[in-house]
C-alpha positions in Angstrom: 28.9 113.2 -56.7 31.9 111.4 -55.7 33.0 110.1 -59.0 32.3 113.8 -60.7 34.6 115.4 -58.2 37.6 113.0 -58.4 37.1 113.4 -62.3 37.1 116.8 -61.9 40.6 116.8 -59.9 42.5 114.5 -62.2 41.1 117.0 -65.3 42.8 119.9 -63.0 45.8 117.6 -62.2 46.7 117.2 -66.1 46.0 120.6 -66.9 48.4 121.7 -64.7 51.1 119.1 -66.0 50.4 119.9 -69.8 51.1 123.5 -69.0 54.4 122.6 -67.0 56.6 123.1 -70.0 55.1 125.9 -71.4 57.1 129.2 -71.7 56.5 131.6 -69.4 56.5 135.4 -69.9 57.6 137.6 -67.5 56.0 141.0 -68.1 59.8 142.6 -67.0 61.3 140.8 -69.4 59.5 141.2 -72.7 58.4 144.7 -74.9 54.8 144.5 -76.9 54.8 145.9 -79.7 52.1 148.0 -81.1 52.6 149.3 -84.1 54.8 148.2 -87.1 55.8 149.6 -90.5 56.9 147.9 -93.7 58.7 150.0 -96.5 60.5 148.2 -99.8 64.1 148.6 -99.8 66.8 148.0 -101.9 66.9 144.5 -103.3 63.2 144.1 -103.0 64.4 143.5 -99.9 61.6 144.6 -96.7 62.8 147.9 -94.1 60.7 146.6 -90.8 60.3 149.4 -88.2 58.4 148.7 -85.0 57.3 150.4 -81.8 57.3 149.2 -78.5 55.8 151.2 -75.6 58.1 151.8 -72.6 57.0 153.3 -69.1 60.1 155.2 -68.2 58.5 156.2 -64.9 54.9 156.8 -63.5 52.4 158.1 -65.6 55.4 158.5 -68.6 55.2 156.8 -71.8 58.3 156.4 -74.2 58.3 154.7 -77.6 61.1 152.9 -78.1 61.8 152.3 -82.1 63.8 149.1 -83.8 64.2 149.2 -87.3 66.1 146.5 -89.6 65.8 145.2 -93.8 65.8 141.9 -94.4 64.6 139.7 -97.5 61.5 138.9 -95.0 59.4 139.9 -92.7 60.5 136.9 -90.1 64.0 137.5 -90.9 63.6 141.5 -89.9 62.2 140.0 -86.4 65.0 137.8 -85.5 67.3 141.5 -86.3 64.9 143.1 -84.6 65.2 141.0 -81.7 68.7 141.1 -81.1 68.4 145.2 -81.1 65.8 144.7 -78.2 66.8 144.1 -74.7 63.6 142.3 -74.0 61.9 140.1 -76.6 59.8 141.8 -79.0 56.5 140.2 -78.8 53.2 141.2 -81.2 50.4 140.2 -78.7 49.8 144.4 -78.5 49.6 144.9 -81.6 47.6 147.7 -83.1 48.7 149.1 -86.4 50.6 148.0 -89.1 51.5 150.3 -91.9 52.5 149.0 -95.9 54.3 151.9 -97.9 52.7 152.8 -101.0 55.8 151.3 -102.7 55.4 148.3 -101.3 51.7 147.7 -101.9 52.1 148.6 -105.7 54.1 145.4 -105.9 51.6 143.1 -103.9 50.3 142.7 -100.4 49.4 139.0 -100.0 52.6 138.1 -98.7 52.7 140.3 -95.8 48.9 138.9 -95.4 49.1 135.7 -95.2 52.0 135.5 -91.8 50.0 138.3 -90.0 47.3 135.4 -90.3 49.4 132.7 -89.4 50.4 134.4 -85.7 48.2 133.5 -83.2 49.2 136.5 -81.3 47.3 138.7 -83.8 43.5 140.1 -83.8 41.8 139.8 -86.5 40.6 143.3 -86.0 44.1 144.9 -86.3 43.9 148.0 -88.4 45.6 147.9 -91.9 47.2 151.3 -93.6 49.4 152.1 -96.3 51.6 155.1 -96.3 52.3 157.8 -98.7 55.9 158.3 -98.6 57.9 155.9 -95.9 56.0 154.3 -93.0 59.1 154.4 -90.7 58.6 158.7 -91.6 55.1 158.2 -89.9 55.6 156.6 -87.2 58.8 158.7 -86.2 57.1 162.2 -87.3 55.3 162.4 -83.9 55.1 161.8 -80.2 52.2 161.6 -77.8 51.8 160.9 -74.3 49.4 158.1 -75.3 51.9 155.8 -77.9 52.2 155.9 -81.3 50.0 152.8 -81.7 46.9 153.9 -80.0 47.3 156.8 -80.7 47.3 155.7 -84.9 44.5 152.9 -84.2 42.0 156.3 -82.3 42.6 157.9 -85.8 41.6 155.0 -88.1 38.9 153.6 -85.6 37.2 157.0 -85.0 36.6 157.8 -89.0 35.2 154.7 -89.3 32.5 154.9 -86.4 31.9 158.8 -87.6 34.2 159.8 -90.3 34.2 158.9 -94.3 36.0 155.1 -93.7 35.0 152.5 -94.4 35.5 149.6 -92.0 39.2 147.9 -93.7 40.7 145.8 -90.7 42.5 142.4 -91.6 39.8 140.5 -91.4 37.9 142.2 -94.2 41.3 142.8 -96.4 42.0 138.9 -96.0 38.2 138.1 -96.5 38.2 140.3 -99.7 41.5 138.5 -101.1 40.2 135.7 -100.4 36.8 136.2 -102.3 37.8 136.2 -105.5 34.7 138.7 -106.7 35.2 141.4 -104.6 39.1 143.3 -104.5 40.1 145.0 -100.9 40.6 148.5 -100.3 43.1 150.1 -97.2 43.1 153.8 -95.6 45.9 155.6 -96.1 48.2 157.9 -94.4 50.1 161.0 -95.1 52.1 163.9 -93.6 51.0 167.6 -92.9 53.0 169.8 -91.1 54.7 167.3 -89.8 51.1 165.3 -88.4 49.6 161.9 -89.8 46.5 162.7 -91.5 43.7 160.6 -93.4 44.7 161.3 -96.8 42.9 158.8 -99.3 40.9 155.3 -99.7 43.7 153.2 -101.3 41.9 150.5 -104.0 43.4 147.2 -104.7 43.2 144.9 -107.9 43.2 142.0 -106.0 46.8 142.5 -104.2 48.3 145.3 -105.6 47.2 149.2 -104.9 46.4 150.9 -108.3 44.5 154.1 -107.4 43.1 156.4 -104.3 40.3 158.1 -103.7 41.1 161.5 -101.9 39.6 161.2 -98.5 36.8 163.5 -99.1 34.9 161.7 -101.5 35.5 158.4 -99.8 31.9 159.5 -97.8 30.1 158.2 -101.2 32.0 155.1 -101.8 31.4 154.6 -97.6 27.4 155.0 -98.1 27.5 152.7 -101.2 29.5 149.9 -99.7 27.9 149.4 -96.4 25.2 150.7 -93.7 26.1 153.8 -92.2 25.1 154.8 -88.9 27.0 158.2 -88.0 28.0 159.9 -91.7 28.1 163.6 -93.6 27.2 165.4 -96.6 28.5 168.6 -97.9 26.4 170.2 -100.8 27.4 173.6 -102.4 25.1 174.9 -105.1 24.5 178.5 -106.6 21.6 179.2 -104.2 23.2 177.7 -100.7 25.4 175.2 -99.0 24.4 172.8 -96.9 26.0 170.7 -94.3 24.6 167.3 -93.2 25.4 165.8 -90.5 24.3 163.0 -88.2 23.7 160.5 -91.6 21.9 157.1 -91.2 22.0 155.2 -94.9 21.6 151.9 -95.8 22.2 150.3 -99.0 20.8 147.7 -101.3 21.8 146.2 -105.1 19.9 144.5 -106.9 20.5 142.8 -110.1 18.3 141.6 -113.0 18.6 140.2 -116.8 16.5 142.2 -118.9 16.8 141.6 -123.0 19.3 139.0 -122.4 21.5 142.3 -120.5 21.9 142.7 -116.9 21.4 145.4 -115.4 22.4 146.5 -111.4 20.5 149.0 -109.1 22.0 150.3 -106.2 19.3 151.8 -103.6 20.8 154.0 -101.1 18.4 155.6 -98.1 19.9 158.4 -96.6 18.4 160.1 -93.4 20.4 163.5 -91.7 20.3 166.9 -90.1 21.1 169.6 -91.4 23.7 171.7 -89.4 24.9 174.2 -91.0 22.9 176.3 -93.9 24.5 179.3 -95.9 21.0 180.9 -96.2 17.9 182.1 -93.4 15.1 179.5 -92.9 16.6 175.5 -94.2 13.5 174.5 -93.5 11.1 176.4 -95.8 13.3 175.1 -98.3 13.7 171.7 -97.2 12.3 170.0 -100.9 14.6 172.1 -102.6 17.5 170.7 -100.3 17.2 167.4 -100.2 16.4 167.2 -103.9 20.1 169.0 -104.5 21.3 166.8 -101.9 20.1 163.6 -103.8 21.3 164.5 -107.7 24.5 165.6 -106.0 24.7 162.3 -104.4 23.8 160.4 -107.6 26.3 162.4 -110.1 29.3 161.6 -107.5 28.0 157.6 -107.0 27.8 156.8 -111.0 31.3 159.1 -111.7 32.5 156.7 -108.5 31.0 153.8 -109.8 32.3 154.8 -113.1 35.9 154.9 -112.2 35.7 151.5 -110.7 34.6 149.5 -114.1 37.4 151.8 -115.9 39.8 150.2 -113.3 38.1 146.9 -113.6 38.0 146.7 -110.0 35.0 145.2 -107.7 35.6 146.6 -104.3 31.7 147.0 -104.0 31.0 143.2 -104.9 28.6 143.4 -107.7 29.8 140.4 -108.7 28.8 138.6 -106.1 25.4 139.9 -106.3 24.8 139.7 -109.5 26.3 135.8 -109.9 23.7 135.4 -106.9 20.9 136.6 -108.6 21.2 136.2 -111.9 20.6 132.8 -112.0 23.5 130.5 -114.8 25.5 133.6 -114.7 29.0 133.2 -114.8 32.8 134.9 -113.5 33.4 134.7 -117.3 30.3 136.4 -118.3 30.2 139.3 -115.7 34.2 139.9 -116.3 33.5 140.4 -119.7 30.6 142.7 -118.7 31.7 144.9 -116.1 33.8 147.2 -117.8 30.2 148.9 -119.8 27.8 147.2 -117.0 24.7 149.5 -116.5 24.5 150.3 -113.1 21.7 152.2 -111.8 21.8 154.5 -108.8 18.8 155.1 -106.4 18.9 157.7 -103.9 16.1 158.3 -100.7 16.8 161.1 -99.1 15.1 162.0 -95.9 16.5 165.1 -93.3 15.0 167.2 -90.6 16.5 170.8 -89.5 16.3 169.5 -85.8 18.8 167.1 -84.1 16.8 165.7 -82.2 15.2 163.1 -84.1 15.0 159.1 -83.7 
């Protein structure tokens, strides 16, 4: 016991002296930033804008904004810095928006340093902007910071809206992939508000088509496992409004004739809420029938519009090179473009909420 406890109190002693000349922050004397915006500006050179939360008194929240171009993003934070009367520091970070401008030209860039700060989760959310980011992040004010109050908009529709999940660990891990290209929410302005407007798809680094926000909820269901989703149907006969959606998905890839072919199996389980007509349930076959060749028309036109793109945000590469067995990058690149794929639709739902 007596040799474990002086071992123990040199390993506290050194401890102590390795952290002697460490730099010490003093919450008074630094801002965190939470939220940052990158637009292109003249040049090529990058407009930074960032926003740092400041309690001007009890129970009162200010944003403070700095904003500075440089030819990089480091550059823009020594400027930024010398704006600030505390130093700027990123360990609060929350948000960080790209202008469509600047996404068009190639993300990877302002990828790759996010990665290389230690001060930054890697589930920070990811957006690009419509117009200017430094618009968006100036075009509001709420009693809860611009930051959190941007990260409760992305995180909430992807736990129960149409997003799928796009933080920077799933951009970076789609970049770095090389079979499967990264997708980003992105922002816009209504009267005067930040809104969800669109699914912004990537070819590799650079943005080259959205998806308008409403039909990202069939991209959502094909990509991943969905736990809290919605369907709207409209037909000649009624509407229908599910709600409450559990799906999960499958693909599946074989060679058949010496040509592969891909299946995507989607199981879909809801409630439905809201029903134009009397009685949903007497015509419950009827509905979920409409429900699953609507679902099916809109997943091959999606899946459709992907090949034409010659884009792989879904990753059927990666399944099909996994079970296809001597199949090739080569091969499937060539392929994708006319690549029969298959969708498969279960659909299950119940008139009653209460249901698990």
């Amino acid at each position: 016991m007596g040799r474990n406890y002086v071992i123990f109190i040199l390993f506290v002693i050194i401890s102590m002296a390795a952290n002697i000349d460490m730099p010490k922050k003093v919450i008074d004397q630094i801002q965190t930033v939470t939220i940052a915006g990158h637009d292109l500006a003249e040049d090529d050179k990058v407009r930074t804008t960032v926003v740092a939360p400041f309690f001007a008194k009890e129970g009162e929240l200010q944003d403070l904004y700095y904003t500075n171009t440089a030819s990089t993003i480091y550059k823009n934070k020594i400027k930024l810095n010398a704006q600030a009367s505390e130093q700027l520091l990123n360990a609060k970070m929350e948000v960080i928006l790209y202008s469509k401008e600047l996404a068009e030209k190639g993300m990877e860039d302002y990828i790759r340093y996010l990665l290389r700060d230690p001060s930054i989760g890697a589930n920070l959310h990811l957006a690009v902007t419509e117009g200017s980011s430094k618009d968006i992040l100036k075009s509001f004010e709420t009693g809860k910071g611009t930051g959190m109050y941007l990260e409760d908009l992305l995180e909430h529709n992807v736990q129960h809206g149409h997003l799928p999940l796009a933080d920077l660990k799933e951009f970076s891990s789609h970049l770095e992939s090389k079979s499967r290209d990264p997708f980003l929410p992105m922002l816009g302005l209504k009267d005067g508000k930040p809104y969800l407007k669109a699914l912004a798809l990537f070819d590799e680094d650079k943005l080259v088509d959205t998806i308008p926000i409403q039909e990202t909820g069939v991209f959502k269901m094909l990509y991943e496992r969905v736990s809290d989703g919605q369907y709207n149907v409209s037909s000649s006969d009624f509407e229908v409004s599910i709600q409450n959606i559990e799906s999960s998905r499958s693909i599946k890839a074989v060679k058949k004739d010496g040509q592969v072919e891909v299946t995507i199996n989607v199981q879909m389980k809801g409630v439905i809420r809201e029903f134009s007509k009397d009685k949903a349930v007497s015509r419950l076959p009827a509905i979920e029938k409409k429900v699953k060749s609507d679902f099916q028309k809109n997943a091959r036109k999606m899946v459709k519009r992907l090949q034409e793109l010659n884009i792989d945000p879904l990753n059927i590469e990666g399944y099909v090179k996994g079970q296809v067995r001597g199949y090739s990058k080569k091969q499937f690149e060539k392929a994708y473009p006319e690549l029969p794929v298959h969708i498969n639709v279960d659909v299950s739902l119940t008139e009653s909420g209460a249901r698990r």
